[in-house]
C-alpha positions as CSV (number, residue, x, y, z in Angstrom):
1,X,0.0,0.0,0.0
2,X,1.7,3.2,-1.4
3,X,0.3,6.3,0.9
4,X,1.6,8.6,-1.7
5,X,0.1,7.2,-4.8
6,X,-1.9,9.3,-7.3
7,X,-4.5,7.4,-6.8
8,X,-4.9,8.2,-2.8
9,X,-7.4,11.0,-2.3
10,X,-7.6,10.4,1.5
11,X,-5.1,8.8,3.9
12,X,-5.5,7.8,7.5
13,X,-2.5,6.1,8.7
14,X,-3.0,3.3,10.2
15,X,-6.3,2.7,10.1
16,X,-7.6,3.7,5.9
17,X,-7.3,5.3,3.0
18,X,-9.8,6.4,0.4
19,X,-9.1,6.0,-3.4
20,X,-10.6,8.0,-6.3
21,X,-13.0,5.5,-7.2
22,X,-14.5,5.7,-3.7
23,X,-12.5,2.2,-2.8
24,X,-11.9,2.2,1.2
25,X,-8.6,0.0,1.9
26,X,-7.9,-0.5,5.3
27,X,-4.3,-0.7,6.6
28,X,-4.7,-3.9,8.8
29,X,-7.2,-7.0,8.1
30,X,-9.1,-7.9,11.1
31,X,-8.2,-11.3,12.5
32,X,-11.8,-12.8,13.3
33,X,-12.3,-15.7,14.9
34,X,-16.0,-17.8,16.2
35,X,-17.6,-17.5,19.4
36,X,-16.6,-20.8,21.9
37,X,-15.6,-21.9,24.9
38,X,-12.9,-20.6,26.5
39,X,-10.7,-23.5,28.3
40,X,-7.9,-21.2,29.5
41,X,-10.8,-18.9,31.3
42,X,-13.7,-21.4,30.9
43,X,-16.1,-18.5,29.6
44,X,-18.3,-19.2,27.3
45,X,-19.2,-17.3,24.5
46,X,-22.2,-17.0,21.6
47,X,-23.0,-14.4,18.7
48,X,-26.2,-13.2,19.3
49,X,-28.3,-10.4,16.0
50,X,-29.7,-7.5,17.3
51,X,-30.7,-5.5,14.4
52,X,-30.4,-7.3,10.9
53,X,-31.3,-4.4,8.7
54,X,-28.1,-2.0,10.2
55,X,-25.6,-5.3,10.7
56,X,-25.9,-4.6,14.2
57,X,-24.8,-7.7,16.2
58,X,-22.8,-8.7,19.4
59,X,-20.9,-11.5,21.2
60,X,-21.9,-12.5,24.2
61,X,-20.1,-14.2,27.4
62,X,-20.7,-15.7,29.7
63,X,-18.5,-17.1,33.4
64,X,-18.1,-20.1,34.7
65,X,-20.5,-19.9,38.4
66,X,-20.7,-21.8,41.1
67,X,-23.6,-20.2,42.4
68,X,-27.2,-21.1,41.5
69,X,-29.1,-18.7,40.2
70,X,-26.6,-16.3,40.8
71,X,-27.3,-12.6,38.7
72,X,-24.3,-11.0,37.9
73,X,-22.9,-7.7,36.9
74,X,-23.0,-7.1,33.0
75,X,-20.9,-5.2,31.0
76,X,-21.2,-3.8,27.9
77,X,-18.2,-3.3,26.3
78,X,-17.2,-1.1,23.1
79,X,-14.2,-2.3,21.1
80,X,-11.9,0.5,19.5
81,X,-10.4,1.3,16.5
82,X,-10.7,5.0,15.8
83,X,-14.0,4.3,14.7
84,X,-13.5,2.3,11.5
85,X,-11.3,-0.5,11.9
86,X,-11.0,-3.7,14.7
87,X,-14.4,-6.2,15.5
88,X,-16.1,-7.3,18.5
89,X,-15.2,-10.7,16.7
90,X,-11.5,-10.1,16.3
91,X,-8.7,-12.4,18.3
92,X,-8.0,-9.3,19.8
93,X,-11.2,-8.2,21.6
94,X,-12.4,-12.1,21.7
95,X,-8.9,-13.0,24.4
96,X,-9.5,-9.8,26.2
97,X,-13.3,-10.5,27.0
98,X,-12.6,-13.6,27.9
99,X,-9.7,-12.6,30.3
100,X,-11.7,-9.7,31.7
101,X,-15.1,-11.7,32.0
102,X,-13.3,-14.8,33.4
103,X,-11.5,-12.4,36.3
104,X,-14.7,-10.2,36.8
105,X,-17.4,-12.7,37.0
106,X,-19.9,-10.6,35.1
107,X,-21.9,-11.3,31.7
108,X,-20.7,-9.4,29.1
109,X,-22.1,-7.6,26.0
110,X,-19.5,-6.7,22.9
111,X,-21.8,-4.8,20.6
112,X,-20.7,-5.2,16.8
113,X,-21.2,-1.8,15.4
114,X,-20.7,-0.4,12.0
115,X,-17.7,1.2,10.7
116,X,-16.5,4.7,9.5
117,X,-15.8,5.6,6.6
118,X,-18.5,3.2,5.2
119,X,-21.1,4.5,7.6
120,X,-20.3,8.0,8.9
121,X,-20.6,8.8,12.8
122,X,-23.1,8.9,14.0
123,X,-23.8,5.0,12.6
124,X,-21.6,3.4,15.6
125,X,-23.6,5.8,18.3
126,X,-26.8,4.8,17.2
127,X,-25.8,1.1,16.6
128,X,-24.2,1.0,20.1
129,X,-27.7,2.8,21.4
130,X,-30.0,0.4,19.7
131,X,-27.9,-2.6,21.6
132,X,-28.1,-1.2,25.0
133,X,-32.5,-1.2,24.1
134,X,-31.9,-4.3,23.0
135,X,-29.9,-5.6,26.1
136,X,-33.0,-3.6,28.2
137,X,-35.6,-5.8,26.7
138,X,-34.0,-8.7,29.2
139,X,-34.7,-6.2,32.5
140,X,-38.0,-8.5,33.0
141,X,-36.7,-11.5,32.5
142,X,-38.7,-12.1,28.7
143,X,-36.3,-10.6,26.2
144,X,-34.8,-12.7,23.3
145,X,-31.9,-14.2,24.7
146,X,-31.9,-16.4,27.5
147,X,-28.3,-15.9,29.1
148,X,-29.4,-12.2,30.0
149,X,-32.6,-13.0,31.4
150,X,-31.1,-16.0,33.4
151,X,-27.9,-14.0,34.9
152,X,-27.8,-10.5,34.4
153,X,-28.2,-8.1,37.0
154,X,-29.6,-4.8,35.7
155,X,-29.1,-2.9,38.8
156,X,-25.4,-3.8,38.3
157,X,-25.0,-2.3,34.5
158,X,-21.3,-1.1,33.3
159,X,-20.5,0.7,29.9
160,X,-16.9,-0.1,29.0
161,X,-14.9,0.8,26.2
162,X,-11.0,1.4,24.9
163,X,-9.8,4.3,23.0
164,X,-12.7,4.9,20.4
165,X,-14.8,2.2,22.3
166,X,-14.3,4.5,25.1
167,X,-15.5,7.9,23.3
168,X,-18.5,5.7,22.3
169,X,-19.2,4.3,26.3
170,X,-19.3,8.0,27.3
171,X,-21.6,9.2,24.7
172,X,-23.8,6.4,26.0
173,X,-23.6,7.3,29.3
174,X,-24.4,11.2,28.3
175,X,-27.9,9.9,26.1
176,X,-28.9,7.7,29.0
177,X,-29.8,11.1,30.5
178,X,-30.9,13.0,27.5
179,X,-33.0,10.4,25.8
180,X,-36.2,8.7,26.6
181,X,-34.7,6.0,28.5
182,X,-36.7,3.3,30.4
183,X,-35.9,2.2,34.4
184,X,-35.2,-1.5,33.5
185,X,-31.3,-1.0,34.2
186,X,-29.1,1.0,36.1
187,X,-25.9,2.3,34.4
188,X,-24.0,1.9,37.8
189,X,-20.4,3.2,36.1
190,X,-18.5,3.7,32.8
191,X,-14.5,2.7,32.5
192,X,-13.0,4.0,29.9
193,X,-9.6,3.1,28.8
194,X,-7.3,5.3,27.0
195,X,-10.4,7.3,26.0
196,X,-10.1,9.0,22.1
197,X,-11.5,12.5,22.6
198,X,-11.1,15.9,21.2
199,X,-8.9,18.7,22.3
200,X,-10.4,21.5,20.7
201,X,-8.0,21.7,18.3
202,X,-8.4,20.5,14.6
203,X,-9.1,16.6,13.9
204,X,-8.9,15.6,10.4
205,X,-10.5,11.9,10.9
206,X,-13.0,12.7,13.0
207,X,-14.0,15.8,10.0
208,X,-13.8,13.4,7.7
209,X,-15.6,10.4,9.1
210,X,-18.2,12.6,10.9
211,X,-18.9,15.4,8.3
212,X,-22.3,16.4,10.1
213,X,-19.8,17.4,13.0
214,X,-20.1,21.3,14.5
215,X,-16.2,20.9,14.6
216,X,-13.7,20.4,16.5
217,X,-15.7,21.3,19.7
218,X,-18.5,19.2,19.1
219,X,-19.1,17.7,22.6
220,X,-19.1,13.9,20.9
221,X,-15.5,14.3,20.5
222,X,-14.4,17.2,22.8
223,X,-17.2,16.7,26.0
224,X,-15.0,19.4,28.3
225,X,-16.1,21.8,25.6
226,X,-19.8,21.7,27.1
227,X,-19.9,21.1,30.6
228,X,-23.5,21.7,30.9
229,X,-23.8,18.2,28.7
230,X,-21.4,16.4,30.6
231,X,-22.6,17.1,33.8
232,X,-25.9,14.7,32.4
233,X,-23.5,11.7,32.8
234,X,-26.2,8.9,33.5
235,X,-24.2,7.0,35.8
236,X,-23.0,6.7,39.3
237,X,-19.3,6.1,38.8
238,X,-16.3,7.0,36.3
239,X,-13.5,5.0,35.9
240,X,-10.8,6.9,33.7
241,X,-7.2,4.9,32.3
242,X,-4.3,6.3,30.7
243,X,-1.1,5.7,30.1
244,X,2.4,7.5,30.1
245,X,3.5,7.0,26.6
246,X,-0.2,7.4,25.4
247,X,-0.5,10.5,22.8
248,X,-3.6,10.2,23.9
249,X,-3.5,10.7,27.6
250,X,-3.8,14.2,28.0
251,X,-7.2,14.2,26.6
252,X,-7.9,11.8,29.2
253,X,-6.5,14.3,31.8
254,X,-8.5,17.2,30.5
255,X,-11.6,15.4,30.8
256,X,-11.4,14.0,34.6
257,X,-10.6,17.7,35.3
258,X,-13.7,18.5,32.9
259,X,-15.9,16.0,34.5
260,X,-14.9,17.3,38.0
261,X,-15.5,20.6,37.3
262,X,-19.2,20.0,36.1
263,X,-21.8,19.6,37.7
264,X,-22.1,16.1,37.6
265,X,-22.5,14.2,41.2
266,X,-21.1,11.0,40.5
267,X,-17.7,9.9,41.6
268,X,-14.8,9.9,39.0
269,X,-11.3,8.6,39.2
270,X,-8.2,8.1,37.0
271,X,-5.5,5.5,37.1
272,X,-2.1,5.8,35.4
273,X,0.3,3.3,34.1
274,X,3.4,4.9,33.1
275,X,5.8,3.6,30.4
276,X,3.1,1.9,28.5
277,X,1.7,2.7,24.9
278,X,-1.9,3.5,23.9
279,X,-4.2,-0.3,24.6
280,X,-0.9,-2.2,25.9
281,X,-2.9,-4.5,27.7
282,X,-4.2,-5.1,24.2
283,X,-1.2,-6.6,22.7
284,X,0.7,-7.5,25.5
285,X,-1.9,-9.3,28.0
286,X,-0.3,-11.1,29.9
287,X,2.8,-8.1,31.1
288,X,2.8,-7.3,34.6
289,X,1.3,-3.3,34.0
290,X,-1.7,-5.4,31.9
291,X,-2.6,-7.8,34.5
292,X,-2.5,-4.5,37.0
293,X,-4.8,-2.7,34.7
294,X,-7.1,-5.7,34.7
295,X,-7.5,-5.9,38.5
296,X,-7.5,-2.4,38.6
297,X,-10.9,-2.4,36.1
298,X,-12.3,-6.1,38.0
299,X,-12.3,-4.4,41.3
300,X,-14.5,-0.9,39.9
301,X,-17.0,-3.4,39.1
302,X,-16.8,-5.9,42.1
303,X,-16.7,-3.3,44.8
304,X,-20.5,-3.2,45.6
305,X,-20.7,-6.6,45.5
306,X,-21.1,-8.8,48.7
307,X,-17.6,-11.3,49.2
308,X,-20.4,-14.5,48.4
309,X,-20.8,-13.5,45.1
310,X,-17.2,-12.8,44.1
């Protein structure tokens, strides 16, 4: 792939580029790989359709319990990608919600969403919307699938997300507030990890991929440029991640000081790995700063619950 080729008329290194003839070519090919069961982590894991007409789908897992009847946390969890590359269904995303579900002991929901440029934001917002109605249909026990109605607590509800996935989980979190939302679950917090937002200065992939945008203030991107917004966050708790070598974590920096400066109630706090790159625990799981992040994100969602559930 030749970035300077006459043929290019957009290029966004490393995720696309855009040729004359409208071809999209991404840089990377996702790596997907089938639902199963999980031996290392013995979750279990199934592909479940929520809305056929916009391709919206997710993967589903589910932990080994030794309880009966036991109802457990659920997460729903954004993948990343700068908006337009990487799957719910990729190795990548597939090991970590095994890992994360195994160690947690919550039910998890990885919402398949469509893809920039393709589908222009706001498609993965509203895709990731429609799957959290879809996940509230189970709140009385008669939605579609029976794993959610069986073992998920809705008064125990966690948006997740990395990078992009993370941008996505707090737009969620902001239209549980501003939309007509029903009372069938209870967004308790929202971890985001190595969150991709604005910082008021120019963004040429988010102008391209979301050309309805107001710019590079628009509070989807950059939320500490409307703290009247922000402080709607629907949730109890904030969980923000970064890392030292991230050229991303300054962003996350501005908004914990953004969200703490709003009028938002809720608790909010940030943890910091230094020396690490943007979604280490990503690519290098098993590392000791990874397996610190991952306790670090199992006990925000375990600390409510009582020791006989854990």
């Amino acid at each position: 792939m030749d970035p300077n080729s006459a043929d290019t008329l957009h290029d966004f290194p490393p995720f696309f580029r855009v040729h004359k003839n409208g071809k999209i070519e991404r840089y990377l090919e996702t790596d997907f790989v089938p639902p199963s069961h999980d031996p290392t982590t013995d979750v279990q894991s199934k592909d479940v359709v929520i809305s056929p007409e916009n391709a919206v789908s997710a993967r589903l897992y589910l932990p080994k319990s030794t309880i009966p009847n036991q109802k457990l946390p659920l997460l729903i969890y954004v993948h990343g990608g700068a908006f337009s590359i990487e799957s719910a269904f990729s190795s990548l995303y597939h090991n970590y919600l095994n890992t994360l579900v195994g160690e947690a002991k919550v039910i998890a929901v990885s919402i398949e969403y469509r893809l920039a440029p393709e589908y222009p934001v706001p498609a993965c917002y509203d895709d990731c919307w429609e799957a959290i109605k879809w996940v509230e249909l189970h709140a009385g026990g008669q939605g579609p699938d029976p794993w959610l109605n069986e073992f998920a607590d809705f008064d125990l509800v966690f948006l997740a997300g990395d990078s992009a996935g993370a941008n996505i989980a707090h737009n969620m979190a902001i239209r549980v507030s501003l939309d007509e939302f029903g009372s069938g679950i209870k967004i308790v917090g929202i971890i985001l990890v190595h969150p991709f937002f604005g910082n008021g200065k120019p963004d040429n992939l988010w102008m391209f991929i979301c050309p309805e945008t107001s710019g590079s203030n628009d509070p989807r991107l950059n939320p500490a440029a409307d703290l009247d917004v922000l402080s709607k966050l629907g949730c109890n708790r904030v969980l923000v991640c970064t890392a030292g070598k991230d050229g991303l974590k300054e962003r996350g920096l501005i908004y914990y000081d953004a969200v703490k400066n709003s009028n938002w109630k809720g608790e909010i706090e940030i943890f910091d790995i230094e020396g690490e790159d943007h979604v280490f625990h990503l690519f290098k799981s098993t590392c000791g700063n990874a397996v610190l992040l991952l306790k670090k994100i199992v006990g925000f969602m375990n600390q409510n619950l009582l020791p006989s559930v854990l």
